[in-house]
C-alpha positions as CSV (number, residue, x, y, z in Angstrom):
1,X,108.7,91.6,89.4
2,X,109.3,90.1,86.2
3,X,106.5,86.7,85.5
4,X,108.0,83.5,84.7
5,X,108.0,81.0,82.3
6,X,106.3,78.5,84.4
7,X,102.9,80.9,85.0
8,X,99.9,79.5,84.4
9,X,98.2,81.9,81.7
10,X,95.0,84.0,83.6
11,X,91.7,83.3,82.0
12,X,89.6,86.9,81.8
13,X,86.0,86.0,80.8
14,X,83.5,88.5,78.8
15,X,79.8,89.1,79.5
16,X,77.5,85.8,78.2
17,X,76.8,87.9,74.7
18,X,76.7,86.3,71.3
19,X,80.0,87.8,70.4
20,X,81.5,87.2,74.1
21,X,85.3,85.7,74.1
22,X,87.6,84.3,76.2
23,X,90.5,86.5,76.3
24,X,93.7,84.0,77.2
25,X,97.1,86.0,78.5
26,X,100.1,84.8,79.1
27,X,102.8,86.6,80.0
28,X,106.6,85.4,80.4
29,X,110.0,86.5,80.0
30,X,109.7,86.3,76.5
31,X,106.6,88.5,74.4
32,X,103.0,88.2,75.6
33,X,101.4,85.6,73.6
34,X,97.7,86.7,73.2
35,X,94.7,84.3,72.3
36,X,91.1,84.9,71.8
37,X,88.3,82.6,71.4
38,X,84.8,82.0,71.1
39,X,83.9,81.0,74.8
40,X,80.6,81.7,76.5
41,X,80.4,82.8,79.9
42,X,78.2,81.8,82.5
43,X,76.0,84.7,83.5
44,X,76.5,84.0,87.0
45,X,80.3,84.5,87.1
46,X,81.8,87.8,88.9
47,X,85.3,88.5,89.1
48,X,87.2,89.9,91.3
49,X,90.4,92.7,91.0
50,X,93.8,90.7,90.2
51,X,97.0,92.1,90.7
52,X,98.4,89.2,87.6
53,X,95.8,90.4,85.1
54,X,97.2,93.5,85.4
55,X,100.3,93.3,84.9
56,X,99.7,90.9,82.1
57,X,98.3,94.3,80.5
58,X,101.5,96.4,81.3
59,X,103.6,93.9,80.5
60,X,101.7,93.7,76.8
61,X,101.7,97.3,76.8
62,X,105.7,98.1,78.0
63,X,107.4,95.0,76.9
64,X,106.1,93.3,73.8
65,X,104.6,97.0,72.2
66,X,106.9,99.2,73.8
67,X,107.2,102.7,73.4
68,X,104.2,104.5,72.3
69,X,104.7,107.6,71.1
70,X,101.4,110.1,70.2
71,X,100.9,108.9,65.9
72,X,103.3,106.4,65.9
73,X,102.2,102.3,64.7
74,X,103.3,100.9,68.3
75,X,100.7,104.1,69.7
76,X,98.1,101.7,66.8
77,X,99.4,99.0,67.9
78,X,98.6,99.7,71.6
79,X,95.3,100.9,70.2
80,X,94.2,97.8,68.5
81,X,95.6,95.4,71.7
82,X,93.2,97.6,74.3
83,X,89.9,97.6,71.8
84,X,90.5,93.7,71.5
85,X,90.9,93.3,75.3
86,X,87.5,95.5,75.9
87,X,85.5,93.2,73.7
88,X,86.8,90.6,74.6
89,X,84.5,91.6,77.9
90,X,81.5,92.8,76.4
91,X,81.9,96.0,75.3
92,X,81.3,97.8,72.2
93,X,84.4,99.5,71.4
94,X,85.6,102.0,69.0
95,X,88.6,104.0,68.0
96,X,87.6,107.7,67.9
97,X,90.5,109.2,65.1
98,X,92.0,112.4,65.2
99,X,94.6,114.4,63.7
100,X,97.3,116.7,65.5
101,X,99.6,118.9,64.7
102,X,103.2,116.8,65.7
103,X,106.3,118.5,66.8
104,X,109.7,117.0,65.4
105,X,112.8,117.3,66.1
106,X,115.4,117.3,63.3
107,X,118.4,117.4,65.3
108,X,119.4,119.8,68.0
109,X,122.7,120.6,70.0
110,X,125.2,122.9,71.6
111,X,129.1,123.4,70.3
112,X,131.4,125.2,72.3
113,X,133.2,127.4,70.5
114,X,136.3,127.7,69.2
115,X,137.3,123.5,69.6
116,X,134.0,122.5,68.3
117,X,132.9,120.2,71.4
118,X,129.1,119.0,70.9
119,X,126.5,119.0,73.4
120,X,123.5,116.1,72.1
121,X,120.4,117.8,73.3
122,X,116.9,118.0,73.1
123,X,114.6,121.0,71.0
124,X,112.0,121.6,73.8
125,X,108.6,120.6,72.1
126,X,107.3,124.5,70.1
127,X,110.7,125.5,70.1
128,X,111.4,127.6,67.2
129,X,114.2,126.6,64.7
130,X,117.5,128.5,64.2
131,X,121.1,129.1,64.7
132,X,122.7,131.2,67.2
133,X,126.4,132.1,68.7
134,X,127.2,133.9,71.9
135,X,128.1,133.8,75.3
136,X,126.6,131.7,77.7
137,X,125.1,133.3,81.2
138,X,123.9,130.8,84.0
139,X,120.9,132.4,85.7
140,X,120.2,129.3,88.2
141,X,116.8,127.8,88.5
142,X,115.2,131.7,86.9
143,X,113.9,133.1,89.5
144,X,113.4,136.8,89.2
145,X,116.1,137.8,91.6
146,X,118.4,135.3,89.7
147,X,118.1,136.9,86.7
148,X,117.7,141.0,87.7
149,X,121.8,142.4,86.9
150,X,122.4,139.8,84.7
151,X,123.3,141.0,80.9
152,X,121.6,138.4,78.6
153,X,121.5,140.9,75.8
154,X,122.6,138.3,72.7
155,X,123.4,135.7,75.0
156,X,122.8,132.6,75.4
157,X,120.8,131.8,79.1
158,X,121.5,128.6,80.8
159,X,119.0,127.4,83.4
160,X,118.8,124.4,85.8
161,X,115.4,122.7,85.6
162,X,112.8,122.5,88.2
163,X,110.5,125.1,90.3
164,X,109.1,127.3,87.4
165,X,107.8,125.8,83.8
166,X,109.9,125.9,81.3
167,X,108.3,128.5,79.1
168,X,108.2,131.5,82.1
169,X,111.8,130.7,82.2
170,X,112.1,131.0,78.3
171,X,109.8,133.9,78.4
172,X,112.0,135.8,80.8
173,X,115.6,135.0,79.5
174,X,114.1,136.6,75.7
175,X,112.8,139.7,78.1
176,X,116.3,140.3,79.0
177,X,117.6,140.0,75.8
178,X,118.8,136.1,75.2
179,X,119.0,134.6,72.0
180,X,119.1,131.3,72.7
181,X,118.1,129.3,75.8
182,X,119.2,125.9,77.0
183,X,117.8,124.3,80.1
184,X,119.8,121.6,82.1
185,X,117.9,118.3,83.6
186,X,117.7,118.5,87.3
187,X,118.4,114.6,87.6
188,X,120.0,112.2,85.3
189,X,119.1,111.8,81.5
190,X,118.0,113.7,78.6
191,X,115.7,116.3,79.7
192,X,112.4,116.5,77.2
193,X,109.3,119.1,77.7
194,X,107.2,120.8,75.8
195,X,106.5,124.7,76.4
196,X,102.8,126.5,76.6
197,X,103.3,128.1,72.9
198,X,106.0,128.5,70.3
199,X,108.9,130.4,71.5
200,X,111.1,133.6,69.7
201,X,114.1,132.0,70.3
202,X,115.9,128.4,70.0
203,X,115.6,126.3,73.0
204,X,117.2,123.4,74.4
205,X,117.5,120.4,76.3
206,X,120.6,118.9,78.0
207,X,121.3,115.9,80.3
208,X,122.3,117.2,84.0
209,X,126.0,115.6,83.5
210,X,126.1,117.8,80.6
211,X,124.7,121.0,82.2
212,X,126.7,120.5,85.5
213,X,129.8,120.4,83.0
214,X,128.9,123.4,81.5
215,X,128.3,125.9,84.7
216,X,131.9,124.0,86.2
217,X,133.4,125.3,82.7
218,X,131.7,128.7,83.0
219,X,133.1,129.1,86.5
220,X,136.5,128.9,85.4
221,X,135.6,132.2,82.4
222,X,133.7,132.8,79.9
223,X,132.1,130.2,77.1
224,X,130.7,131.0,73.9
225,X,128.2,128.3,72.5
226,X,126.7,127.7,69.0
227,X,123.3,127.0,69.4
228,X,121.2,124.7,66.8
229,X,118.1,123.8,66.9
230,X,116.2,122.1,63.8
231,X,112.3,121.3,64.0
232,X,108.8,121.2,62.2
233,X,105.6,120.6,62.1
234,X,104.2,117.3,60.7
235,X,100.4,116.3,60.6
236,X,100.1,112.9,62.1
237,X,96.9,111.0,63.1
238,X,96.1,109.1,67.1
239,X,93.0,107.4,68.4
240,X,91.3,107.4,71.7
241,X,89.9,103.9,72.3
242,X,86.4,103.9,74.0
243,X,84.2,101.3,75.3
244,X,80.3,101.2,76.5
245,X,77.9,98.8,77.5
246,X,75.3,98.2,74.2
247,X,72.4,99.2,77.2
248,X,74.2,102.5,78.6
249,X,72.7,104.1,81.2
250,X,71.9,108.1,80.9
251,X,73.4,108.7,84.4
252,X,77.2,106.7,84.1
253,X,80.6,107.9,84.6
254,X,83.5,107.7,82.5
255,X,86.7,105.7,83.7
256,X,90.0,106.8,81.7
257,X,93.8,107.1,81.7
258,X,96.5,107.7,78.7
259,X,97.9,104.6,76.3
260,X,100.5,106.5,75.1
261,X,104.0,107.4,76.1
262,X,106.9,109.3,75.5
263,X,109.6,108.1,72.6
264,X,112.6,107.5,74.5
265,X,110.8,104.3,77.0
266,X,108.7,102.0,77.1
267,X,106.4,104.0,79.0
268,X,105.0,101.0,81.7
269,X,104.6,103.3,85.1
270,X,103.7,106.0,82.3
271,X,101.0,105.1,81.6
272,X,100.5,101.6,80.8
273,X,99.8,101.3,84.8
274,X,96.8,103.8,84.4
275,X,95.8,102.3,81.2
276,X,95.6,98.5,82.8
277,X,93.5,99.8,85.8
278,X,91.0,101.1,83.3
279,X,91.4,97.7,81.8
280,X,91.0,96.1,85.0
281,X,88.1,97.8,86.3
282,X,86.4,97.4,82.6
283,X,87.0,93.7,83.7
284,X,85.7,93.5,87.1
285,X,82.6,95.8,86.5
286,X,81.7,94.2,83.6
287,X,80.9,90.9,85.6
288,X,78.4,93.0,87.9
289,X,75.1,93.9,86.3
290,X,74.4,96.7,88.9
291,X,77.2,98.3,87.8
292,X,77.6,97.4,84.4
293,X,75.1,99.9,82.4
294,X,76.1,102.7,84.2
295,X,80.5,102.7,83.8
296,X,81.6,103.7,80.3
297,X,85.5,103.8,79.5
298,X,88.5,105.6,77.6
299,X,92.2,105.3,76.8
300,X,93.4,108.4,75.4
301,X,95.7,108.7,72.6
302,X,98.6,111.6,72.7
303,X,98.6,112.6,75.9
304,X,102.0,113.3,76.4
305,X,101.8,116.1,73.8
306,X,99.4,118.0,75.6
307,X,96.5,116.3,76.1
308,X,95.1,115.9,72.3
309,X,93.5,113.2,72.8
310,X,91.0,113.8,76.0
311,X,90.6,117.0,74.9
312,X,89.2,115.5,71.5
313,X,87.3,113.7,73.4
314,X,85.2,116.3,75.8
315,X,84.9,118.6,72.6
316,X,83.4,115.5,70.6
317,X,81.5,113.0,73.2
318,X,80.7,110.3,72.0
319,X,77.5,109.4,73.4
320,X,74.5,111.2,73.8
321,X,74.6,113.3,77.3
322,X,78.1,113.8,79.3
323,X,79.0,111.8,82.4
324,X,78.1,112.6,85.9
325,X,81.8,112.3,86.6
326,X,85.4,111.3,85.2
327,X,88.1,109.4,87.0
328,X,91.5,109.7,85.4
329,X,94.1,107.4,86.1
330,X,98.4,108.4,85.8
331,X,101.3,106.4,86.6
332,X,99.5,104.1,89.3
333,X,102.3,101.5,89.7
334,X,105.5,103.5,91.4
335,X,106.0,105.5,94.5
336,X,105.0,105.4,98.4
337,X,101.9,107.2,98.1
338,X,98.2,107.4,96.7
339,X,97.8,110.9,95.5
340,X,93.8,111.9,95.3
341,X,92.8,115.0,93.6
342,X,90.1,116.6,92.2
343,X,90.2,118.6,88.5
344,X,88.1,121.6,89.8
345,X,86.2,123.2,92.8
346,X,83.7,121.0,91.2
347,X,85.4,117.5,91.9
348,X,86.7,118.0,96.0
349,X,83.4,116.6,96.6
350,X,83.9,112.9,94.4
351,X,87.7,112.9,95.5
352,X,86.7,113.2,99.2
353,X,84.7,110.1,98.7
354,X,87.8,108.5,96.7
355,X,89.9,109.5,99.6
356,X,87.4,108.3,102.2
357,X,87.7,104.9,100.4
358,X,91.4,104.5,100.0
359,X,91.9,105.4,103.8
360,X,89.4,101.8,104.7
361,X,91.5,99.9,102.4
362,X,94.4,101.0,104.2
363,X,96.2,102.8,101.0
364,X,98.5,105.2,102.3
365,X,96.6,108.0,100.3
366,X,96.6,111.8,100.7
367,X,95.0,114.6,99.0
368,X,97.0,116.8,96.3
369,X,96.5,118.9,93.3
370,X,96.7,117.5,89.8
371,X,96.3,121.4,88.6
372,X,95.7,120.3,84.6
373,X,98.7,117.8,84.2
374,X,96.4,114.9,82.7
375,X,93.5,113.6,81.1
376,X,90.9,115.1,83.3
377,X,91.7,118.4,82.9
378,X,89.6,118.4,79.8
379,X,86.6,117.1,81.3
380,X,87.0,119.5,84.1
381,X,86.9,122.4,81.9
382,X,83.3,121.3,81.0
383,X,82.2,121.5,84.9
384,X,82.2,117.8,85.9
385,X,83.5,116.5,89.1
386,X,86.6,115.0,88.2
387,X,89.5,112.9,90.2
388,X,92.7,112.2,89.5
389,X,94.6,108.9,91.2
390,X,98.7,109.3,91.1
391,X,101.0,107.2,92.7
392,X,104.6,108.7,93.6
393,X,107.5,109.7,93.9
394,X,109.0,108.0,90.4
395,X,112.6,108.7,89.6
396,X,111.8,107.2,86.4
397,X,109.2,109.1,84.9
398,X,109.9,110.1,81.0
399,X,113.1,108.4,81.2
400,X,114.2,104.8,79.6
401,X,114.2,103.5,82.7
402,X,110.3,103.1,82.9
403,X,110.5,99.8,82.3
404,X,107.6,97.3,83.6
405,X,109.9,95.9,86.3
406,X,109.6,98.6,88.0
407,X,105.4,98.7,88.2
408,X,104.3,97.1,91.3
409,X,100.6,95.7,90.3
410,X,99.9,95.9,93.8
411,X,99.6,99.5,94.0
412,X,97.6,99.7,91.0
413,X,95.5,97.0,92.2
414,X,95.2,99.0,95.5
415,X,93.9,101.8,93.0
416,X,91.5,100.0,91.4
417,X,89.8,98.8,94.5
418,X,89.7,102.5,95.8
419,X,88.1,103.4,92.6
420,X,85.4,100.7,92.1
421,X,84.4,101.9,95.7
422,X,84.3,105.2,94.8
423,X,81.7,104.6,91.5
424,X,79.4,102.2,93.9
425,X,79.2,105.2,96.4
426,X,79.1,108.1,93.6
427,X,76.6,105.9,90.9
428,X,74.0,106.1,94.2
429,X,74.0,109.7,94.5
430,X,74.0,110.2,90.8
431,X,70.4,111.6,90.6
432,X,71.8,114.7,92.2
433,X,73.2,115.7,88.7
434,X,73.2,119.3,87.9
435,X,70.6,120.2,85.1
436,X,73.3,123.0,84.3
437,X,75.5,120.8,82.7
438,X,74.3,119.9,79.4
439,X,76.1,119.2,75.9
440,X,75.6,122.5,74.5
441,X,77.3,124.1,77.3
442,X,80.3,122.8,76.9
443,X,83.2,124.6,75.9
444,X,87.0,123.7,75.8
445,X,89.7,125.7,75.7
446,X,91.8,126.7,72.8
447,X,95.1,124.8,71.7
448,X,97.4,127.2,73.4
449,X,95.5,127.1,76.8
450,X,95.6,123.2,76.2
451,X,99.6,123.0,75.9
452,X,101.3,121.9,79.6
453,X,104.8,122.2,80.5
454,X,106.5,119.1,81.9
455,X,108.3,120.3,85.2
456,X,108.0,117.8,87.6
């Protein structure tokens, strides 16, 4: 639900420092007007969750910055708005830079051949550029036993999304000979995704109107399709935002979620939900000296491009040993259900205890697993426990319809109560760290390992 004018604006106070602000919100139907001033805070106050402070930070985030795509000025922008409102608690904060390797597209479509009929589509991100013509095949969802008679030999393959990842589908329409590959959207809307590693062949995107069209053509005969598909390669540069207390603690666990968001919506249930429970729980914990040394926190740049940013991260910590453990947090405003996971063997312990806690408060939680969809994948590659919290179903996910509307600040409030739980109970069992994991150790894996396939 959308704040009106007549709000009062939420007053979020920092920790009594020298440099401590008042950070003043408001939030109405028109942009977020931010304020900061030099306030001091008693040293007394402690704060409690609030459901309005955060959607104050996904409405900043989806509405008044608006899409954030990975090396873009609103992705900056974003940037600069989440390192203000982290000092304005306490922390010290910094932007940690880093360059990537960005996939454009230049223009991509269909054209059926011979009346010249174009198909708008999508280059699925590492899709190699090029022209082809030929008959198109439909071979279903890809399955094996879809695909086994079929003669794709300088065809074109058609596939319905969903089930398999988009490059095994890819991967076995070139071993039977395609030229060209376009997959269809298995709900409404332009279908974007990125495959595992560059492909042979030209791949691409259609809406599901499109691609039902298509196979209701195809059923009536045979169609032959000109397939174009224009990209490079540009160099661009993104920033993880990271925040610690000045007195960090060597045993403290690291609180993060993604800032950034696909180019075609504003992004608010993905991710700027996750990004204002970090936010929030920087907030609360700040306000609580037993906790504050020991919580340090991240908002990762480029994540929808395959991680870049938390994987920058765990390859270049930032302080001077690892955490005991990471909590990640992804599109935590939409859907009927807490999903808890772990990243690894190594995390079922940590999201048993986050699961444990969700089930007091009453959250309709349930386990599930993450596999290496998000930003803790990373982390779990370097052998910390790891947990992941995920709210669904969302219809809207990746499509312009992820507006902040739709984010219920409830949930996410639900999920920041689990997880400050979960660090109070974790934080008193932290001296059972493993002396195996040190910084030395750590090893991350390469950039096509790192690549994942958007299917869901």
């Amino acid at each position: 639900m959308s704040p009106t004018q007549n709000e009062t604006p939420t007053v979020i106070k920092a920790l009594p420092t020298s440099t401590a602000k008042t950070l003043l919100v408001t939030v109405t139907n028109t942009p977020a007007i931010i304020i900061y001033t030099a306030t001091p805070v008693p040293s007394q106050l402690l704060v409690s969750p609030s459901s309005h402070s955060i959607r104050e930070s996904v409405y900043a985030l989806a509405e008044q910055i608006g899409p954030r795509p990975a090396g873009s000025a609103a992705e900056k922008e974003a940037a600069t708005y989440l390192q203000r409102r982290l000092e304005g608690f306490g922390y010290l904060v910094s932007q940690q830079e880093f360059s990537f390797p960005r996939f454009v597209d230049n223009g991509s479509q269909a054209t059926y051949l011979p009346d010249n009929e174009v198909i708008v589509g999508n280059a699925l991100t590492y899709s190699v550029s090029g022209i082809v013509s030929g008959e198109v095949r439909f071979v279903g969802i890809g399955r094996e036993s879809e695909i086994v008679g079929v003669d794709l030999r300088g065809r074109i393959a058609l596939f319905q999304r969903g089930e398999l990842r988009f490059s095994d589908k890819v991967e076995r329409a070139v071993r039977a000979g395609a030229i060209g590959v376009i997959i269809y959207n298995n709900r409404s809307g332009r279908l974007l995704g990125v495959l595992r590693e560059p492909s042979t062949v030209p791949v691409l995107g259609i809406s599901q109107e499109d691609g039902e069209r298509l196979v209701q053509v195809l059923k009536s005969g045979s169609v032959s399709l000109r397939l174009s598909v224009s990209t490079e390669t540009q160099t661009h540069t993104s920033q993880n935002v990271i925040a610690r207390p000045a007195d960090l603690a060597a045993d403290y666990v690291l609180v993060g979620g993604h800032y950034d968001s696909v180019s075609i919506g504003p992004g608010a249930n993905d991710n700027a939900s996750g990004s204002a429970a970090v936010v929030e729980l920087a907030r609360v914990i700040s306000s609580r000296p037993a906790l504050r040394r020991s919580v340090a926190f991240a908002l990762f740049g480029a994540e929808e491009l395959g991680l870049i940013g938390s994987t920058y991260m765990a390859s270049n910590l930032p302080f001077d040993r690892p955490p005991v453990a990471m909590l990640n947090f992804d599109m935590v405003g939409v859907g009927t259900g807490l999903s808890i996971g772990p990243g690894s063997e190594a995390g079922r312990p940590l999201s048993d205890i986050a699961l444990r806690k969700a089930l007091a408060l009453g959250a309709p939680a349930s386990r599930f697993d993450p596999g290496r969809g998000s930003d803790h994948a990373p982390f779990a590659d370097l052998g910390l426990p790891t947990v992941m919290f995920y709210w669904q179903p969302d219809e809207n996910h990746h499509t312009p319809a992820d507006q902040a509307e739709q984010v219920d600040p409830e949930k996410a409030l639900l999920t920041v109560r689990v997880a400050l739980d979960t660090i109070i109970e974790l934080l008193a069992f932290s001296g059972q760290r493993s002396a195996s994991i040190q910084p030395s150790a750590f090893r991350v894996r390469t950039d096509a390992e790192r690549l994942i396939s958007l299917t869901a």
